[in-house]
N, C-alpha and C positions, 0 to 999 in steps of 0.2 A: 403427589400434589404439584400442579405445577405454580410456575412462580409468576407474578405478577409482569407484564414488559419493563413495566420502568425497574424493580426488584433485579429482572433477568439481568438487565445492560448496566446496570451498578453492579452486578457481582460480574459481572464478563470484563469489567472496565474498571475494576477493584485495582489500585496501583499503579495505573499509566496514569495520572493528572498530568498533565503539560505532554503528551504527545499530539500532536497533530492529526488528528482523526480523518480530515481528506485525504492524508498519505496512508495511516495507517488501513483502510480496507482493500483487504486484499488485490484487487483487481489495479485501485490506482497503485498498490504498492510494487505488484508488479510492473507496471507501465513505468513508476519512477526507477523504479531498481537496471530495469532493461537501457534506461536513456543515462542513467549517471552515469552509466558502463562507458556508451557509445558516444553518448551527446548527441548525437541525432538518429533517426531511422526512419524509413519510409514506415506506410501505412501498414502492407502486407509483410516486411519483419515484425512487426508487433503486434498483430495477429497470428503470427508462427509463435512467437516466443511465450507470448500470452498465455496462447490457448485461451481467449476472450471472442466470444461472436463478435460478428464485425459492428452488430448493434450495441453491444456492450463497451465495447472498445469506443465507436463515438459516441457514447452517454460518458465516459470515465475521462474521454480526453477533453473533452466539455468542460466539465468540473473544475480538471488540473489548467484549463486554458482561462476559466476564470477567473481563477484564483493567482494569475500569472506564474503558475510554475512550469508552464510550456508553449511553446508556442509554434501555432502549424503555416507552416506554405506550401502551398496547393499550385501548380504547373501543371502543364501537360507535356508528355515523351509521345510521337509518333501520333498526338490524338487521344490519346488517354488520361486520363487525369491520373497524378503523383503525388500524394502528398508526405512531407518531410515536417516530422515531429522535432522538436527540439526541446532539451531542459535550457532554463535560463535561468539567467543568475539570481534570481529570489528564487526557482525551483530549486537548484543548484541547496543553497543557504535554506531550504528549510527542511531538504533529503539528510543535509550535514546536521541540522538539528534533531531529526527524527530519528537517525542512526544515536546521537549522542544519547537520547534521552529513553530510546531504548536499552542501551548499553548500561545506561545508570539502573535501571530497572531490574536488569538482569543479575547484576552485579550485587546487588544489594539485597537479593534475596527476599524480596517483601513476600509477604506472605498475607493472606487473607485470613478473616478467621474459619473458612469454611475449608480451609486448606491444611492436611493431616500435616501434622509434622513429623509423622515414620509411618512407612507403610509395614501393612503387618506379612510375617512371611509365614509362605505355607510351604509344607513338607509333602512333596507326592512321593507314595508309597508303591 
């Protein structure tokens, strides 16, 4: 039986209230995780590091640009365009919140009610 969407994303999202949902999907959370590191990076490091198409990458940095947790400048080297990503200080402050409240998460053990609390063990013979 499958589950209803809104059903699915209440059970997929069972226990995180107050995380950040722009950071927490996957793609932006790589993107913030790669720049807290560095604090800034060109285009094509975070497409390496990614492993995000380069269309995904600027739909994601869209988003995070926003929502001011980054901010890009665009030059050119030789004639080619450059662009340099940065986290800034409300991205900065809301990566440090999203670690925090992940951490609380983790820590605490919550548990859904859809979530075994012992897994059973089997014996191969």
């Amino acid at each position: 039986m499958e589950l209803p969407e809104n059903a699915a994303i209440e059970r997929e999202t069972a226990g995180l209230e107050g995380v950040d949902r722009l950071i927490h999907e996957p793609g932006r959370l790589s993107i913030m995780s790669k720049l807290y590191m560095v604090e800034e990076a060109d285009w094509l490091y975070l497409h390496r590091e990614t492993g995000l198409s380069f269309g995904n990458l600027a739909s994601h940095l869209l988003r995070l640009e926003a929502a001011g947790y980054v901010a890009s400048e665009k030059t050119f080297i030789d004639r080619k365009p450059h662009t340099v990503v940065r986290i800034t200080p409300e991205g900065r402050r809301a990566f440090d919140a999203y670690r925090a409240r992940i951490m609380e998460v983790l820590e605490s053990g919550q548990r859904t009610k859809d979530t075994p609390r012992s897994y059973p063990v089997t014996q191969h013979q």
